[in-house]
N, C-alpha and C positions, 0 to 999 in steps of 0.2 A: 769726435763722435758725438753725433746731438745723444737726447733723452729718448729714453722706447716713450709709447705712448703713455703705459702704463704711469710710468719715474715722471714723465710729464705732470700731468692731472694731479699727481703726488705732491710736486715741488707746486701747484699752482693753489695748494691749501695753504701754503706759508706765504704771507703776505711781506710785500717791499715794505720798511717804513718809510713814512712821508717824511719825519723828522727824528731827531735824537731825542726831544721832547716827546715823541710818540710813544718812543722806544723804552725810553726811561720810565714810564709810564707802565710798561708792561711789562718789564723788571719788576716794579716793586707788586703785579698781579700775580707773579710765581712766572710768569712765561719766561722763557728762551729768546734772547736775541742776538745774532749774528751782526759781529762789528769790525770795524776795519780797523787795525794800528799800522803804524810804520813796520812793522814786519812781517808780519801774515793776518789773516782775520781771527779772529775769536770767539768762539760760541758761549755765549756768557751769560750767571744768572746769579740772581740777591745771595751772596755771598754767605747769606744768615738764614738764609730759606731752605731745611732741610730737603725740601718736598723736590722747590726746584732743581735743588744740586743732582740730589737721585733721578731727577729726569734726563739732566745735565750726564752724568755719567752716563745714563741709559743709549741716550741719543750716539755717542761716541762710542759705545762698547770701550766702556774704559773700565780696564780693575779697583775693584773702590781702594784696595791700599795705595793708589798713585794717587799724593795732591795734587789739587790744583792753584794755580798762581792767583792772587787777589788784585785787581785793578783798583787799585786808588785816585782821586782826583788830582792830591799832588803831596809831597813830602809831609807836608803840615797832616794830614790824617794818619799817619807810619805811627806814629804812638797809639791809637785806639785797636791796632793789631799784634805791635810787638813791643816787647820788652827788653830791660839791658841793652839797648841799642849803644854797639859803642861809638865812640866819635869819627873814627875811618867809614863809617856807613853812614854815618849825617855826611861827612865830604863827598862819598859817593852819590851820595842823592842828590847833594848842592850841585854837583860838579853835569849828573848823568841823567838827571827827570827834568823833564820827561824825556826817553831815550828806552835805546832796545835795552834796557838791565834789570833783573830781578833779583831783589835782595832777600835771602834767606835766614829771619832772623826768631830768636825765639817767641812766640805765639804768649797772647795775652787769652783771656778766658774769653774772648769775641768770637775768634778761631777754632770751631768746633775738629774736633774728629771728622766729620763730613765732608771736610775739604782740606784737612793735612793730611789724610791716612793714617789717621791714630798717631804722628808723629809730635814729638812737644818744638814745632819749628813752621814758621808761613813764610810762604814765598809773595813777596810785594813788588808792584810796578806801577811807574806813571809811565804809558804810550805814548810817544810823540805824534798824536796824529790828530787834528782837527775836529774831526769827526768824534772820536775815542772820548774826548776833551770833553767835548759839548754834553755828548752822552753822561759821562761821569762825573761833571758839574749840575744838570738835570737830576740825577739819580741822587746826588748828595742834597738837593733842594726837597727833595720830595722825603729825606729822612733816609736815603739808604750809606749805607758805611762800605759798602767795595761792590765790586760785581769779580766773580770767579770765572775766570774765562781763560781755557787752554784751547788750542787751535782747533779750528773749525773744520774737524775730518772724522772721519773715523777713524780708531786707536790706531797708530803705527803706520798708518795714510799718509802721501804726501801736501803737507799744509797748504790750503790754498790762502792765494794771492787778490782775487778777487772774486765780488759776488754772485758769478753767476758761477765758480769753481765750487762754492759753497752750495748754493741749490742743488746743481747736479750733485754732489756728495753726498748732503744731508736729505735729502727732499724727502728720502721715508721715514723720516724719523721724529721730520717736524711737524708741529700741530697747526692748524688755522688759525692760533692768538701766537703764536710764535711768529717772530720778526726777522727779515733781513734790512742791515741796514748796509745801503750800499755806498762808499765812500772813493770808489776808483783802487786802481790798481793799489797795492801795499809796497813801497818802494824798494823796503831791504832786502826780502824776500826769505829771509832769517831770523831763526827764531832766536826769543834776547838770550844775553849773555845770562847764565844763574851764577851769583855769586853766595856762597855761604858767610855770613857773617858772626856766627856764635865764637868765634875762638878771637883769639891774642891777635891775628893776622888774618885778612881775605884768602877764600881757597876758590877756586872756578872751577864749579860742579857740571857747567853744561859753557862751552864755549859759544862765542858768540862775536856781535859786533865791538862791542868791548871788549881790547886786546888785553890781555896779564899787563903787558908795556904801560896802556893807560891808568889802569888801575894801581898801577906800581905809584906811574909819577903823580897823582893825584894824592895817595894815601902813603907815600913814603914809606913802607911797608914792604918787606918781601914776601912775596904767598904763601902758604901753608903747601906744603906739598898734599895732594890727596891723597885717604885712607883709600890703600885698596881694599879693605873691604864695602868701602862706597861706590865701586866701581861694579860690581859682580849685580847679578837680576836679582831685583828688587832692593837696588839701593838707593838713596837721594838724587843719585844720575840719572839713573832709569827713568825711577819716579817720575819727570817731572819731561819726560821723552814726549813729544805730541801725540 
Protein backbone atom coordinates (compact mmCIF):
# COMPACT_ATOMS: atom_id res chain seq x y z
CA UNK A 1 0.00 0.00 0.00
CA UNK A 2 1.73 3.37 -1.18
CA UNK A 3 1.58 6.83 1.21
CA UNK A 4 -1.92 8.89 1.42
CA UNK A 5 -0.99 12.15 0.07
CA UNK A 6 -1.12 13.50 3.17
CA UNK A 7 2.07 10.77 5.02
CA UNK A 8 3.58 11.65 1.46
CA UNK A 9 4.37 15.44 1.76
CA UNK A 10 5.13 14.31 5.56
CA UNK A 11 7.83 11.76 4.72
CA UNK A 12 9.16 14.30 1.80
CA UNK A 13 10.21 16.92 4.91
CA UNK A 14 12.83 14.18 5.88
CA UNK A 15 15.57 14.32 3.67
CA UNK A 16 17.86 11.03 1.99
CA UNK A 17 21.40 11.56 3.27
CA UNK A 18 23.92 12.08 0.43
CA UNK A 19 26.50 10.53 2.92
CA UNK A 20 27.32 9.00 6.38
CA UNK A 21 29.54 12.02 6.67
CA UNK A 22 26.37 13.98 6.06
CA UNK A 23 24.64 12.24 8.56
CA UNK A 24 27.19 12.14 11.13
CA UNK A 25 27.11 15.63 11.00
CA UNK A 26 23.68 15.86 11.89
CA UNK A 27 24.01 13.63 14.74
CA UNK A 28 26.24 15.73 16.58
CA UNK A 29 23.37 19.03 15.46
CA UNK A 30 20.87 17.06 17.98
CA UNK A 31 18.96 15.53 14.63
CA UNK A 32 17.64 12.11 14.06
CA UNK A 33 19.13 9.83 11.57
CA UNK A 34 17.85 6.66 10.11
CA UNK A 35 20.69 3.83 9.51
CA UNK A 36 21.03 0.67 8.15
CA UNK A 37 22.82 -2.39 10.23
CA UNK A 38 22.96 -5.93 9.20
CA UNK A 39 19.83 -6.60 10.98
CA UNK A 40 17.08 -3.93 10.70
CA UNK A 41 17.45 -0.09 10.41
CA UNK A 42 17.96 2.13 13.41
CA UNK A 43 16.64 5.39 14.22
CA UNK A 44 19.61 6.84 15.97
CA UNK A 45 20.82 9.98 17.96
CA UNK A 46 24.04 11.49 20.10
CA UNK A 47 23.80 9.14 22.63
CA UNK A 48 24.89 12.16 25.20
CA UNK A 49 22.18 14.51 23.81
CA UNK A 50 19.52 14.68 26.28
CA UNK A 51 17.33 16.75 24.08
CA UNK A 52 17.92 14.29 20.99
CA UNK A 53 17.18 11.13 22.87
CA UNK A 54 13.72 12.59 24.06
CA UNK A 55 13.00 13.30 20.58
CA UNK A 56 14.26 9.82 19.88
CA UNK A 57 11.73 8.40 22.13
CA UNK A 58 9.13 10.81 21.03
CA UNK A 59 9.51 9.83 17.45
CA UNK A 60 8.81 5.95 18.37
CA UNK A 61 6.32 6.32 21.12
CA UNK A 62 8.61 4.45 23.34
CA UNK A 63 8.20 4.37 27.27
CA UNK A 64 11.18 6.29 28.59
CA UNK A 65 11.76 3.37 31.35
CA UNK A 66 12.86 1.04 27.98
CA UNK A 67 16.75 1.61 27.25
CA UNK A 68 18.10 1.90 24.39
CA UNK A 69 21.10 0.12 22.79
CA UNK A 70 24.50 2.46 22.27
CA UNK A 71 26.29 1.94 18.74
CA UNK A 72 29.76 2.07 19.07
CA UNK A 73 32.41 2.17 16.35
CA UNK A 74 34.19 -0.87 17.52
CA UNK A 75 35.15 -2.83 20.83
CA UNK A 76 38.25 -0.32 21.63
CA UNK A 77 35.38 2.39 22.67
CA UNK A 78 33.25 -0.48 25.25
CA UNK A 79 35.38 1.08 28.20
CA UNK A 80 34.21 4.74 27.98
CA UNK A 81 30.54 3.16 28.64
CA UNK A 82 31.05 0.31 30.72
CA UNK A 83 32.64 -0.99 33.64
CA UNK A 84 33.92 -4.35 35.26
CA UNK A 85 33.81 -5.77 32.09
CA UNK A 86 34.71 -9.22 32.44
CA UNK A 87 36.89 -11.24 30.16
CA UNK A 88 33.95 -13.64 28.64
CA UNK A 89 32.70 -10.30 27.16
CA UNK A 90 36.14 -8.95 25.83
CA UNK A 91 35.94 -12.76 23.99
CA UNK A 92 32.52 -12.05 22.99
CA UNK A 93 33.46 -8.82 21.35
CA UNK A 94 36.72 -10.24 19.83
CA UNK A 95 34.96 -13.12 18.62
CA UNK A 96 31.25 -11.26 17.54
CA UNK A 97 31.87 -7.21 16.46
CA UNK A 98 31.01 -6.13 14.58
CA UNK A 99 27.84 -8.64 14.28
CA UNK A 100 24.21 -8.76 15.35
CA UNK A 101 25.17 -8.90 19.46
CA UNK A 102 24.58 -6.60 22.25
CA UNK A 103 26.40 -6.75 25.24
CA UNK A 104 24.69 -5.75 28.54
CA UNK A 105 27.14 -4.60 30.88
CA UNK A 106 27.31 -2.37 33.73
CA UNK A 107 27.18 1.60 32.75
CA UNK A 108 30.15 4.05 33.49
CA UNK A 109 28.93 7.81 34.44
CA UNK A 110 28.72 8.38 30.26
CA UNK A 111 25.50 6.44 30.35
CA UNK A 112 22.82 8.71 31.60
CA UNK A 113 19.44 7.67 32.92
CA UNK A 114 18.08 8.92 29.39
CA UNK A 115 19.01 6.07 27.70
CA UNK A 116 19.19 3.13 30.35
CA UNK A 117 15.80 3.80 31.94
CA UNK A 118 17.29 4.64 35.22
CA UNK A 119 18.75 1.23 35.04
CA UNK A 120 22.80 0.89 36.62
CA UNK A 121 23.51 -1.36 33.16
CA UNK A 122 24.10 -0.19 28.89
CA UNK A 123 23.46 -2.18 26.14
CA UNK A 124 26.50 -1.99 23.54
CA UNK A 125 27.01 -2.99 19.79
CA UNK A 126 29.30 -2.70 16.81
CA UNK A 127 26.67 -3.51 13.47
CA UNK A 128 28.21 -5.22 10.83
CA UNK A 129 27.23 -3.16 8.08
CA UNK A 130 29.10 -0.78 5.85
CA UNK A 131 27.20 1.82 5.90
CA UNK A 132 26.62 1.71 10.03
CA UNK A 133 30.59 1.65 10.11
CA UNK A 134 31.24 4.62 8.10
CA UNK A 135 28.52 6.47 10.00
CA UNK A 136 30.04 5.68 13.39
CA UNK A 137 33.71 6.13 12.48
CA UNK A 138 32.48 9.83 11.09
CA UNK A 139 30.56 10.44 14.35
CA UNK A 140 33.55 9.40 16.54
CA UNK A 141 35.92 12.02 14.29
CA UNK A 142 33.67 14.82 14.83
CA UNK A 143 33.93 13.91 18.96
CA UNK A 144 30.85 11.81 19.33
CA UNK A 145 31.13 8.70 21.91
CA UNK A 146 27.98 6.29 20.62
CA UNK A 147 24.87 7.00 18.72
CA UNK A 148 21.54 5.27 20.52
CA UNK A 149 19.60 3.70 18.06
CA UNK A 150 16.69 0.92 18.62
CA UNK A 151 14.81 0.08 15.38
CA UNK A 152 13.39 2.32 13.31
CA UNK A 153 9.35 1.78 14.02
CA UNK A 154 7.05 2.78 16.03
CA UNK A 155 7.11 1.02 19.65
CA UNK A 156 6.00 -2.75 19.32
CA UNK A 157 6.05 -2.10 15.11
CA UNK A 158 7.32 -4.54 13.02
CA UNK A 159 11.33 -3.53 12.39
CA UNK A 160 11.90 -2.49 9.09
CA UNK A 161 14.44 -3.85 6.77
CA UNK A 162 14.69 -0.98 4.43
CA UNK A 163 14.59 2.64 3.77
CA UNK A 164 11.71 3.30 2.20
CA UNK A 165 9.90 0.86 5.20
CA UNK A 166 11.28 3.39 7.36
CA UNK A 167 9.76 6.70 5.69
CA UNK A 168 6.50 5.18 5.28
CA UNK A 169 6.64 4.41 9.28
CA UNK A 170 8.21 7.22 10.53
CA UNK A 171 7.43 10.16 7.99
CA UNK A 172 5.18 12.05 10.78
CA UNK A 173 7.47 12.10 13.15
CA UNK A 174 10.50 13.20 11.43
CA UNK A 175 11.66 16.75 11.02
CA UNK A 176 13.21 18.51 7.74
CA UNK A 177 17.09 18.25 9.50
CA UNK A 178 16.27 14.58 10.23
CA UNK A 179 18.06 12.14 7.95
CA UNK A 180 17.49 8.79 6.21
CA UNK A 181 20.40 7.07 5.41
CA UNK A 182 19.76 4.52 2.87
CA UNK A 183 22.12 1.50 2.72
CA UNK A 184 19.94 -1.30 0.79
CA UNK A 185 18.08 -3.95 2.15
CA UNK A 186 19.23 -5.14 6.02
CA UNK A 187 20.17 -8.90 5.39
CA UNK A 188 19.37 -10.62 8.91
CA UNK A 189 16.27 -9.22 9.21
CA UNK A 190 16.62 -9.83 13.11
CA UNK A 191 17.21 -8.10 15.74
CA UNK A 192 20.69 -8.83 17.59
CA UNK A 193 21.04 -11.33 20.07
CA UNK A 194 21.05 -9.16 24.04
CA UNK A 195 23.45 -10.79 26.04
CA UNK A 196 23.68 -9.64 29.86
CA UNK A 197 27.02 -9.56 31.06
CA UNK A 198 27.12 -8.39 34.84
CA UNK A 199 27.22 -11.88 36.52
CA UNK A 200 29.81 -15.00 36.95
CA UNK A 201 28.43 -16.31 33.48
CA UNK A 202 26.46 -14.97 30.11
CA UNK A 203 22.64 -15.00 30.31
CA UNK A 204 20.55 -14.15 26.79
CA UNK A 205 17.97 -11.66 27.57
CA UNK A 206 16.66 -11.31 23.98
CA UNK A 207 17.54 -14.06 21.47
CA UNK A 208 18.97 -13.59 18.33
CA UNK A 209 21.49 -14.38 15.72
CA UNK A 210 23.86 -15.59 18.08
CA UNK A 211 22.91 -18.95 19.30
CA UNK A 212 23.51 -20.02 23.43
CA UNK A 213 25.67 -22.88 21.30
CA UNK A 214 28.05 -20.02 19.95
CA UNK A 215 28.29 -18.14 22.77
CA UNK A 216 28.78 -21.38 24.91
CA UNK A 217 31.95 -22.34 22.67
CA UNK A 218 33.46 -19.16 22.54
CA UNK A 219 33.32 -18.30 26.37
CA UNK A 220 33.44 -21.85 27.72
CA UNK A 221 30.96 -20.91 30.00
CA UNK A 222 27.49 -22.43 30.77
CA UNK A 223 24.70 -19.69 30.69
CA UNK A 224 23.15 -18.27 33.60
CA UNK A 225 19.63 -19.51 33.41
CA UNK A 226 17.24 -16.39 33.51
CA UNK A 227 15.61 -14.62 36.45
CA UNK A 228 12.12 -14.95 35.92
CA UNK A 229 11.42 -12.12 37.20
CA UNK A 230 13.44 -10.61 34.11
CA UNK A 231 11.07 -12.06 32.09
CA UNK A 232 7.59 -10.38 33.23
CA UNK A 233 6.65 -6.37 31.69
CA UNK A 234 8.82 -4.23 32.27
CA UNK A 235 11.86 -6.28 32.57
CA UNK A 236 15.54 -6.10 30.87
CA UNK A 237 13.68 -8.42 28.07
CA UNK A 238 10.93 -6.32 27.54
CA UNK A 239 12.97 -3.29 27.79
CA UNK A 240 15.03 -3.52 25.06
CA UNK A 241 11.81 -5.17 22.76
CA UNK A 242 11.80 -2.82 19.31
Amino acid sequence: MGLSADHAARAASAGHAASAEESARALKRGSLVAFPTETVYGLGADATNADAIARLYAAKGRPPNHPVIVHIPNAAAMPAWARQIPAYANALAAKFWPGPMTLVLSRTELAKDFITGGQNTVGLRVPNHPVALELLAHFAELGGQGVAAPSANRFGAVSPTTAAAVREELSAALKPEDLILDGGTSEVGLESTIIDCTGEAPKILRPGAITAAMIQQVTGLSLAEPDQKMRVSGSLESHYAP
